[in-house]
FILOGU-327119 format. One record per residue (C-alpha): residue in three letters; x, y, z. Coordinates in pm, whole numbers. Example, Ala and Ser with C-alpha at 12.3 -4.5 7.8 and 13.67 -1.06 7.14 Angstrom:
# FILOGU-327119
<"ALA" <1230 -450 780>>
<"SER" <1367 -106 714>>
This chain:
# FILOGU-327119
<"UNK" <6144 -537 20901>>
<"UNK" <6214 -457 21255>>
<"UNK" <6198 -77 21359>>
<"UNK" <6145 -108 21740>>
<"UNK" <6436 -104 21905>>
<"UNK" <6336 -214 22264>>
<"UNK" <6092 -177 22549>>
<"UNK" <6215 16 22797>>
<"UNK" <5912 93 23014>>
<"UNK" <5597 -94 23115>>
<"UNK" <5313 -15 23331>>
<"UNK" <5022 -204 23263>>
<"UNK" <4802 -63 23575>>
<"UNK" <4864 295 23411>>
<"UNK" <4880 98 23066>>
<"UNK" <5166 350 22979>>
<"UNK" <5440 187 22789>>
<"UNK" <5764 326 22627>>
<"UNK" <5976 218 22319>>
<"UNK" <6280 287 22183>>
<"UNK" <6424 305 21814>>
<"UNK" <6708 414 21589>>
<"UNK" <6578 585 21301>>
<"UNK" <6686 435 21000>>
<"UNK" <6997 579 20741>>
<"UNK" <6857 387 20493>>
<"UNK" <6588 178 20340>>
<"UNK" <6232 234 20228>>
<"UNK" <6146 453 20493>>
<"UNK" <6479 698 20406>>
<"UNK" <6405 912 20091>>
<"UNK" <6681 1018 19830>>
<"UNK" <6767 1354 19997>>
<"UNK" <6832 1160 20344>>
<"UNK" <6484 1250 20448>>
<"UNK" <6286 954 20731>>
<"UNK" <5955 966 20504>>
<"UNK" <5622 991 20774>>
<"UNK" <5527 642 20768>>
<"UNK" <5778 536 20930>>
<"UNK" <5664 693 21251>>
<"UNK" <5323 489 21183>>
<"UNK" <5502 200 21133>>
<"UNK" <5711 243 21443>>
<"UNK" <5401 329 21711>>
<"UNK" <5256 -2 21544>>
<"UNK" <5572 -177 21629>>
<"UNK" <5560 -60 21972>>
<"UNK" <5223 -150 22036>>
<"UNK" <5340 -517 21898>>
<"UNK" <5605 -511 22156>>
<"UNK" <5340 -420 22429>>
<"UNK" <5109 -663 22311>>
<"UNK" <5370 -956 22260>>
<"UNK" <5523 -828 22623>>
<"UNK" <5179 -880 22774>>
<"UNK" <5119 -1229 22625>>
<"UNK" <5427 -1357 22802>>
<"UNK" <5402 -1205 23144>>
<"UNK" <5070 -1355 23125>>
<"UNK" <5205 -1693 23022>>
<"UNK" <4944 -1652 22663>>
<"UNK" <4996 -1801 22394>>
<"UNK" <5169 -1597 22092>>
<"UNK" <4940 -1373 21848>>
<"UNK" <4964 -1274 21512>>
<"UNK" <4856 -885 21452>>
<"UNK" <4743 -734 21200>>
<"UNK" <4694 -301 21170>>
<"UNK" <4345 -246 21075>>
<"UNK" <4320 150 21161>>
<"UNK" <4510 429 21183>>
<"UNK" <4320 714 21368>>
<"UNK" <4387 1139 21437>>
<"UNK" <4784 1098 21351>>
<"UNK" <4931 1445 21336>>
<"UNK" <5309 1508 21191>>
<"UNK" <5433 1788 21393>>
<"UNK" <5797 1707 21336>>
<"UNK" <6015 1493 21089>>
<"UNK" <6281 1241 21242>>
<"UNK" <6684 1263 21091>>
<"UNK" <6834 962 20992>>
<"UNK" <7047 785 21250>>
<"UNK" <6857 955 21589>>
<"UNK" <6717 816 21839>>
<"UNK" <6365 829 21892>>
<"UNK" <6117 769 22176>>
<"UNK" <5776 645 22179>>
<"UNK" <5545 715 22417>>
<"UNK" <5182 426 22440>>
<"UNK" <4899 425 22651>>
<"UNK" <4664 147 22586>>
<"UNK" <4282 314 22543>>
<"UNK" <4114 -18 22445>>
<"UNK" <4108 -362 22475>>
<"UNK" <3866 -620 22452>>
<"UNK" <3910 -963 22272>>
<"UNK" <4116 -952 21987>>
<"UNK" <4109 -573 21934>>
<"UNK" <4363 -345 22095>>
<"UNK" <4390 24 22023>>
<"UNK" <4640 233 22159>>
<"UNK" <4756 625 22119>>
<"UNK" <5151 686 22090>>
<"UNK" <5342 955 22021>>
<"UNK" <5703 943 21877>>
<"UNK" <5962 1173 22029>>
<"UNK" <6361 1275 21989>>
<"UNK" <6634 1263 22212>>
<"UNK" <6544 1667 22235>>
<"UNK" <6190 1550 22367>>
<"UNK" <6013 1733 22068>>
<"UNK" <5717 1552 21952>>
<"UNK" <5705 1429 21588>>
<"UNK" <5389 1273 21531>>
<"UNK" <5083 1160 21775>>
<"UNK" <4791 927 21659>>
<"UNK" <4643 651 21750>>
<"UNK" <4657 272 21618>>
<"UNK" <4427 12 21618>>
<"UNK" <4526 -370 21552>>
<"UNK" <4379 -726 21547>>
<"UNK" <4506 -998 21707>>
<"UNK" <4454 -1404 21663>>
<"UNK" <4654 -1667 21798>>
């Protein structure tokens, strides 16, 4: 299931990053009322932070990873995303060091009101 949409901005000396997405219309993440259920905002900063990750790897001429989520850390639902809008999400890379990578995001809308903020931790082996 892919939720990211695309990486629009990358800054690795800032290790700021940027993501886009469509949220979905339907699906597990769209509840019977129409309703984008909260995971799916976990689900998409993790799928950003893949993105970053898998962007990284290929600047750097690496060889491909396979990650895996092993934390989710201080995420706060301030907001709830409508089926069909277009979302933002906002990374900055807080820790790295061998296979672990942890990174805070935050998911906006096209109104630039925050929806959730947390922070993500994954594992990664080639």
């Amino acid at each position: 299931m892919l939720l990211a949409g695309a990486l629009t901005f990358r800054d690795r000396p800032g290790n700021l990053s940027v993501v886009t997405a469509t949220a979905p219309t339907g699906g597990v993440f769209v509840g019977p009322g129409g309703q984008v259920f909260p995971e799916y905002l976990v689900e998409l900063v993790a799928q950003g932070m893949a993105a970053v990750n898998g962007y990284d790897a290929i600047t750097d001429n690496d060889p491909a990873t396979r990650g895996f989520l092993v934390g989710i850390d201080r995420f706060v639902w301030s907001g709830a995303a409508v089926a069909g809008e277009e979302l933002r999400v906002e990374l900055v890379k807080t820790f790295e060091f061998g296979p672990v990578t942890v990174m805070s995001g935050k998911v906006f809308n096209a109104g630039d009101v925050l929806l959730a903020e947390g922070e993500i931790k994954a594992w990664e082996q080639t």
